[in-house]
Biopython code that builds the backbone (N, CA, C, O; Angstrom):
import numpy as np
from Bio.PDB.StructureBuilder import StructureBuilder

atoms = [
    (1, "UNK", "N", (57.067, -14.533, 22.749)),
    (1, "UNK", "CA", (56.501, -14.811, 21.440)),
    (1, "UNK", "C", (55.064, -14.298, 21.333)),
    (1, "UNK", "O", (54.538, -14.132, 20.233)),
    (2, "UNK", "N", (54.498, -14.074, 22.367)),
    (2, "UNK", "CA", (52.716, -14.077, 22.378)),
    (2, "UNK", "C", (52.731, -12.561, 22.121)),
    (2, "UNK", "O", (52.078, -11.975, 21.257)),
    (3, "UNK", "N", (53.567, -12.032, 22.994)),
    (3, "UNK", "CA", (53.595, -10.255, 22.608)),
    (3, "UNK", "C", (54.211, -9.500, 21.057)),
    (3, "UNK", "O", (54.008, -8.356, 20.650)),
    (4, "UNK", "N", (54.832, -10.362, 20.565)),
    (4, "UNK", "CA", (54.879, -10.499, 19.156)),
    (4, "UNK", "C", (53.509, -10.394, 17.807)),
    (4, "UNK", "O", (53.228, -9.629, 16.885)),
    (5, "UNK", "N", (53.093, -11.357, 18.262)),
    (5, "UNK", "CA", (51.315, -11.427, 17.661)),
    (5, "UNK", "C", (50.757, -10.796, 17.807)),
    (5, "UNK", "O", (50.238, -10.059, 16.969)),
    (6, "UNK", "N", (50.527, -10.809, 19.631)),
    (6, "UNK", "CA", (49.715, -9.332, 19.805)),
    (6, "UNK", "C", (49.959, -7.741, 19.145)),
    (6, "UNK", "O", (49.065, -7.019, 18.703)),
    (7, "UNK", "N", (51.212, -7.464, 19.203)),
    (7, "UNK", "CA", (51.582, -6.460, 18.467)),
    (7, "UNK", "C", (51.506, -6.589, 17.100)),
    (7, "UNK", "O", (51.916, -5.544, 16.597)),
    (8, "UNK", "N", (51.250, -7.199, 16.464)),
    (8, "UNK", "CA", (51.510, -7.975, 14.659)),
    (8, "UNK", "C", (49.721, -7.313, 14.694)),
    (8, "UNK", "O", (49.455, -6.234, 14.165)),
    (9, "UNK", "N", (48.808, -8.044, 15.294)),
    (9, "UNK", "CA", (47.207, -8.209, 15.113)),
    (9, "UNK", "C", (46.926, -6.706, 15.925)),
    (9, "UNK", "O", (45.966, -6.103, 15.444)),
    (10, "UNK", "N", (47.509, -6.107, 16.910)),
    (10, "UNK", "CA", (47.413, -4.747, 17.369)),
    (10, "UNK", "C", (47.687, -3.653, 15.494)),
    (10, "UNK", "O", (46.984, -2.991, 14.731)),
    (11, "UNK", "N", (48.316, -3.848, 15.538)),
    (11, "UNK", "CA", (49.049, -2.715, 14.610)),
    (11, "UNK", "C", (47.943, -3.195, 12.983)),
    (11, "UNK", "O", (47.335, -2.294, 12.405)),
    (12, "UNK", "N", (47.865, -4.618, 12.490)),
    (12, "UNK", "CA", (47.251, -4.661, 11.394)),
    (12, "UNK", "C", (45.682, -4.381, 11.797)),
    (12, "UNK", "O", (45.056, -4.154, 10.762)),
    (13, "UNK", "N", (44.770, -4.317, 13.058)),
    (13, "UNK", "CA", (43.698, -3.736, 13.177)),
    (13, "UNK", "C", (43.840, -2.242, 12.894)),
    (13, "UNK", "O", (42.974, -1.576, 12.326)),
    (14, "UNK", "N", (44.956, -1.795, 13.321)),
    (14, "UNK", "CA", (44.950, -0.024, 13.416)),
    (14, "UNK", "C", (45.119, 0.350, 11.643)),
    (14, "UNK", "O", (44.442, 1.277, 11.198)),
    (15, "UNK", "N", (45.915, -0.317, 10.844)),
    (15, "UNK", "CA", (45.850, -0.333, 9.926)),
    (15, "UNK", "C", (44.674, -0.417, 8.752)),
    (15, "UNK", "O", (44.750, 0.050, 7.615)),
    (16, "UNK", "N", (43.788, -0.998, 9.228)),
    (16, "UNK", "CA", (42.368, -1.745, 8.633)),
    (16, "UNK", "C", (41.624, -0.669, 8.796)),
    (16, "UNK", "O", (41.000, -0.046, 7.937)),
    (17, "UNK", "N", (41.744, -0.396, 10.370)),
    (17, "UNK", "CA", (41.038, 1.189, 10.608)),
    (17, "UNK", "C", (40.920, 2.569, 10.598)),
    (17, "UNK", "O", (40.101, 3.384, 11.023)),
    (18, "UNK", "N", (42.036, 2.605, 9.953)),
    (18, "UNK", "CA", (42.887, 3.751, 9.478)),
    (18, "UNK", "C", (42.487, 3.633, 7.973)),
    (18, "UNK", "O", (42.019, 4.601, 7.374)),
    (19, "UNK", "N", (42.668, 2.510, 7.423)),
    (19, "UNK", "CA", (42.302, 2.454, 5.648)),
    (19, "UNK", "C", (41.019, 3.104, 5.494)),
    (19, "UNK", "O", (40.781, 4.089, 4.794)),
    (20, "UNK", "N", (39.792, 2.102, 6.608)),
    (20, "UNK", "CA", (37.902, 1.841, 6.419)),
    (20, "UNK", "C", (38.120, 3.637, 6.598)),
    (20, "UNK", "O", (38.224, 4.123, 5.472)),
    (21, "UNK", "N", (38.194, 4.490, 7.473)),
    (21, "UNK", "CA", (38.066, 5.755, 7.885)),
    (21, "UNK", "C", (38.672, 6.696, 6.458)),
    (21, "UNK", "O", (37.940, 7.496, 5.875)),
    (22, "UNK", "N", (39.646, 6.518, 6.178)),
    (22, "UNK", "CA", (40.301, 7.245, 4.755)),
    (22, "UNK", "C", (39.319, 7.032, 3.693)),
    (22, "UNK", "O", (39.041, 7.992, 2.975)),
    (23, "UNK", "N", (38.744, 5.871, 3.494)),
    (23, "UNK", "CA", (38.444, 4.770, 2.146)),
    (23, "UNK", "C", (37.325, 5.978, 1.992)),
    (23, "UNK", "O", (37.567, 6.502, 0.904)),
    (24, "UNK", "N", (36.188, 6.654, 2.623)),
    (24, "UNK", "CA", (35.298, 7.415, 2.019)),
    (24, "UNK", "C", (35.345, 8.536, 2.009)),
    (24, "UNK", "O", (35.499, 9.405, 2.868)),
    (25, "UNK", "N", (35.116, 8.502, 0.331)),
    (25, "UNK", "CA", (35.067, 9.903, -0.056)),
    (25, "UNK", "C", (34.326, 10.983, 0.003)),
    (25, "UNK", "O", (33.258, 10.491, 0.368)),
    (26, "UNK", "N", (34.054, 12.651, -0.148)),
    (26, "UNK", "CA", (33.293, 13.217, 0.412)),
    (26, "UNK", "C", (31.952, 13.438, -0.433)),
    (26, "UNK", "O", (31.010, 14.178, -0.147)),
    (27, "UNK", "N", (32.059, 12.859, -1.211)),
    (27, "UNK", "CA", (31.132, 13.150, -2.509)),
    (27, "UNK", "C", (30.027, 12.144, -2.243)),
    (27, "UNK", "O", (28.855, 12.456, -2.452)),
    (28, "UNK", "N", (30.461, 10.619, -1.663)),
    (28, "UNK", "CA", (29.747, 9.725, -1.749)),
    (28, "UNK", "C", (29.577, 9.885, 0.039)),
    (28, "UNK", "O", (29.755, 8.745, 0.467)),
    (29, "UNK", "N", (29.378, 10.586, 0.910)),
    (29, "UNK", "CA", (28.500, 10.904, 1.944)),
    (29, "UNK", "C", (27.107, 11.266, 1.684)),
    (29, "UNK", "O", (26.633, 11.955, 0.781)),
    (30, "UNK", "N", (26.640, 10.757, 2.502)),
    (30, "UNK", "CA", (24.797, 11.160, 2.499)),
    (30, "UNK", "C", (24.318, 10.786, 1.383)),
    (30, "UNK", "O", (23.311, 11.304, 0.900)),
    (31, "UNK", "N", (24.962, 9.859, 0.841)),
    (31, "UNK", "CA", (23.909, 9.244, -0.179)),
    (31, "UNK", "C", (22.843, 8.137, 0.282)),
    (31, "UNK", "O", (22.904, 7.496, 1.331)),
    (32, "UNK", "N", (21.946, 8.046, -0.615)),
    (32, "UNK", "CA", (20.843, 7.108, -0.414)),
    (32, "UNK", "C", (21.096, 5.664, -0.394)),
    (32, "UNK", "O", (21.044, 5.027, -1.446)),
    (33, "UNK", "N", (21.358, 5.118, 0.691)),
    (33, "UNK", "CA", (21.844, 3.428, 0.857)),
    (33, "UNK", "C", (20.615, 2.899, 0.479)),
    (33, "UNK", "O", (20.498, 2.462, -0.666)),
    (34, "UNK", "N", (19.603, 2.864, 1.317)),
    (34, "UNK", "CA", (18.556, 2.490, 1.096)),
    (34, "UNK", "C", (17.137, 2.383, -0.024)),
    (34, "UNK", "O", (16.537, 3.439, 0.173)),
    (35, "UNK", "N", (16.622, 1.841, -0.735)),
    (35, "UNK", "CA", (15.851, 2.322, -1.913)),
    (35, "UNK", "C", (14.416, 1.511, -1.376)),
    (35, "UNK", "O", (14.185, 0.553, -0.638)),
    (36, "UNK", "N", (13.505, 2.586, -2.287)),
    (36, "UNK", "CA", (11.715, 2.285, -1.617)),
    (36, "UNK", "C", (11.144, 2.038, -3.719)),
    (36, "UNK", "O", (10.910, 2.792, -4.663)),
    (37, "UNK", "N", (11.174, 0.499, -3.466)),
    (37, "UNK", "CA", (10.614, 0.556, -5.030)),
    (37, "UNK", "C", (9.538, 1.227, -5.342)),
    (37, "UNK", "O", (8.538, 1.209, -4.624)),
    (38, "UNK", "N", (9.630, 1.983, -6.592)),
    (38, "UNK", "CA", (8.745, 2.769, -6.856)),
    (38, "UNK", "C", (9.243, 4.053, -6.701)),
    (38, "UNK", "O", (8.888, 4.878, -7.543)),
    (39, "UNK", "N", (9.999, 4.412, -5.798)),
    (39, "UNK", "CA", (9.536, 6.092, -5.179)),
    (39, "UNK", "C", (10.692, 6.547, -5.685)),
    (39, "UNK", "O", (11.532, 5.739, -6.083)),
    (40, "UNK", "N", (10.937, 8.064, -5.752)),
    (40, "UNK", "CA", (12.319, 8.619, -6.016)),
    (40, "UNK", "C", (12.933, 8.796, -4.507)),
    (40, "UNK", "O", (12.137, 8.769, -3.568)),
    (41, "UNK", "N", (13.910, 8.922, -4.329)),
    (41, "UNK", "CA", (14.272, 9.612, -2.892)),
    (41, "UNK", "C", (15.061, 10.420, -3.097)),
    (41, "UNK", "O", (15.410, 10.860, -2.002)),
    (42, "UNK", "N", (15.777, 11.089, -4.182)),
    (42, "UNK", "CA", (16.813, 12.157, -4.722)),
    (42, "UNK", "C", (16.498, 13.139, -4.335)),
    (42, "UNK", "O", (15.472, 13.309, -3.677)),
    (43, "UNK", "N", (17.436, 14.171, -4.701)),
    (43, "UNK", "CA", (16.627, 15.993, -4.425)),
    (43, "UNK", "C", (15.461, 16.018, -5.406)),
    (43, "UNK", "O", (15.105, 15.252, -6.301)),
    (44, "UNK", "N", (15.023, 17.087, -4.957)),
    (44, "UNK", "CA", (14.166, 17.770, -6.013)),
    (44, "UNK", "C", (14.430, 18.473, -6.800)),
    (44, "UNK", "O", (15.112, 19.438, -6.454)),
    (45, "UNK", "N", (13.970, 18.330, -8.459)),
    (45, "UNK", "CA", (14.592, 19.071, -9.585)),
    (45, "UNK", "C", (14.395, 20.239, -9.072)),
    (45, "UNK", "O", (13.672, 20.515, -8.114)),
    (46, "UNK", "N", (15.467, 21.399, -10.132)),
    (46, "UNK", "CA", (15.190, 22.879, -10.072)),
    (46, "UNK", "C", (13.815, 23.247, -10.716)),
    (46, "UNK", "O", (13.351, 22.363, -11.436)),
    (47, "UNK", "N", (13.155, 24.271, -10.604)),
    (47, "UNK", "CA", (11.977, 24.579, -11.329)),
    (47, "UNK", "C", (12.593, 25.364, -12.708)),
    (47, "UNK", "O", (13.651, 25.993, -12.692)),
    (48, "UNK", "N", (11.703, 25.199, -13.929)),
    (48, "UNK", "CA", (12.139, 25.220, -15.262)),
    (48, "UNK", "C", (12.381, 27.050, -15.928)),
    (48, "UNK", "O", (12.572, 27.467, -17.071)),
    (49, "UNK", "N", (12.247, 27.812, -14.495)),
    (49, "UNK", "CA", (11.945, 29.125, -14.553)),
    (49, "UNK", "C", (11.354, 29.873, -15.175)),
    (49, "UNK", "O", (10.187, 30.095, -14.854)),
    (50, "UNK", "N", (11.863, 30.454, -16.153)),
    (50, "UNK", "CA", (10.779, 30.926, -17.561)),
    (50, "UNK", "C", (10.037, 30.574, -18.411)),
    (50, "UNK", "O", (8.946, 30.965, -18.826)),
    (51, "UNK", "N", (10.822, 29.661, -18.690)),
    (51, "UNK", "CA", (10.320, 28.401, -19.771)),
    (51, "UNK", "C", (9.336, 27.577, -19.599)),
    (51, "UNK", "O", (9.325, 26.629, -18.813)),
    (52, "UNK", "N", (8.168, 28.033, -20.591)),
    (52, "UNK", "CA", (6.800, 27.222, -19.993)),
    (52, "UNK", "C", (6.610, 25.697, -21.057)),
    (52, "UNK", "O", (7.061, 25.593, -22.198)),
    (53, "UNK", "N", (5.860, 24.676, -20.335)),
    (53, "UNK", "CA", (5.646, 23.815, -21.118)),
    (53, "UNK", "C", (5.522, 23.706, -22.431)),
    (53, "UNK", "O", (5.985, 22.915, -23.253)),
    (54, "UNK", "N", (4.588, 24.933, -22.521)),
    (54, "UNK", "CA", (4.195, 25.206, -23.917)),
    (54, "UNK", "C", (5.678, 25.582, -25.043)),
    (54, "UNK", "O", (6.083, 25.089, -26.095)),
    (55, "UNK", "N", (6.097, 26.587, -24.237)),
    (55, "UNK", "CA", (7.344, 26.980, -25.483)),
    (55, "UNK", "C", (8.290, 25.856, -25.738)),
    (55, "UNK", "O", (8.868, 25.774, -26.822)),
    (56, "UNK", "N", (8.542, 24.644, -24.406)),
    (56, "UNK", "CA", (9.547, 23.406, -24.531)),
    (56, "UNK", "C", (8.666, 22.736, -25.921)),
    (56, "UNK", "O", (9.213, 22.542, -27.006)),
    (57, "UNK", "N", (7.360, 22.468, -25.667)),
    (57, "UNK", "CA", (6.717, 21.954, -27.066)),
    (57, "UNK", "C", (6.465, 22.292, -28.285)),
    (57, "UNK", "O", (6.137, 21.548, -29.209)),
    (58, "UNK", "N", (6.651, 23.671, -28.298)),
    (58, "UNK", "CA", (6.867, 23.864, -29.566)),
    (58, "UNK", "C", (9.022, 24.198, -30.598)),
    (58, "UNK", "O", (9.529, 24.364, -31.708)),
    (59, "UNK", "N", (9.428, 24.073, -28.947)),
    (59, "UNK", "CA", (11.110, 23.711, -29.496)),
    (59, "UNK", "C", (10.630, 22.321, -29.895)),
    (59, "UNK", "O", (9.774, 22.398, -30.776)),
    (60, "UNK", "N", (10.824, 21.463, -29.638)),
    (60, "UNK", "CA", (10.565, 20.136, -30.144)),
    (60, "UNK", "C", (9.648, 19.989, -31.636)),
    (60, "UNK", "O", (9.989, 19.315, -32.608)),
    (61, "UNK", "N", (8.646, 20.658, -31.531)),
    (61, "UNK", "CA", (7.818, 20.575, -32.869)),
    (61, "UNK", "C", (8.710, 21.149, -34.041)),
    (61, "UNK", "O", (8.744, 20.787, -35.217)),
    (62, "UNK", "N", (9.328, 22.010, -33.486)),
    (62, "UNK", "CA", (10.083, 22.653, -34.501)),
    (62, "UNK", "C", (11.438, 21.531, -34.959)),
    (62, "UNK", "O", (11.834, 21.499, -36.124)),
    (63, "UNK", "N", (11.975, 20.760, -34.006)),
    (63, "UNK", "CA", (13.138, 19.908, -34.255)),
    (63, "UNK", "C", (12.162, 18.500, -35.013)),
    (63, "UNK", "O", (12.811, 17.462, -35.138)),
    (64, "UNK", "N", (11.086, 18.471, -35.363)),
    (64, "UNK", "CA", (10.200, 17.742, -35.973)),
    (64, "UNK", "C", (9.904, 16.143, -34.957)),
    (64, "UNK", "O", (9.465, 15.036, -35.268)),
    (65, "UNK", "N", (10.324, 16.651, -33.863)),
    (65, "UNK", "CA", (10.707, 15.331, -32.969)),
    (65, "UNK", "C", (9.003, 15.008, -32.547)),
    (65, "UNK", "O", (8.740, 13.861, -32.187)),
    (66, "UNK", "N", (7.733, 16.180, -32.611)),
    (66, "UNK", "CA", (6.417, 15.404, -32.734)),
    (66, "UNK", "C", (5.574, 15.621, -34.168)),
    (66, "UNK", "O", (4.507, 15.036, -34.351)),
]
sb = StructureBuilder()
sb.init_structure("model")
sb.init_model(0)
sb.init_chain("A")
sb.init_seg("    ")
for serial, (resi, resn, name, xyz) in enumerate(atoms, 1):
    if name == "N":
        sb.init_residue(resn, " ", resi, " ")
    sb.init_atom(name, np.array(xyz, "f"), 0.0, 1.0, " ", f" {name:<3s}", serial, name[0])
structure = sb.get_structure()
């Protein structure tokens, strides 16, 4: 009877550990668990290339949004 259980609690650990190992996906690797209030810890934006401050402010002036 005892080798019964054991095999029952053998096999539903392998199961559990087989799920936890599948369960993550590759997208949500290397993400940021941890957080520092205040700070960003993300990537760093792309730079805005051509487009200078100035011309983003006057798209906007023009959409009457200042």
């Amino acid at each position: 009877m005892k080798s019964k259980s054991s095999s029952l609690a053998l096999g539903l650990a392998a199961l559990l550990g087989g799920a936890l190992l599948v369960g993550c996906k590759e997208e949500e690797q290397d993400r940021i668990l941890l957080f520092e209030k205040g700070t960003y810890l993300g990537q760093d934006d792309d730079t805005m290339g051509t487009t200078t401050p100035e011309q983003l402010r006057d798209r906007a002036r023009n959409q009457g949004a200042l």
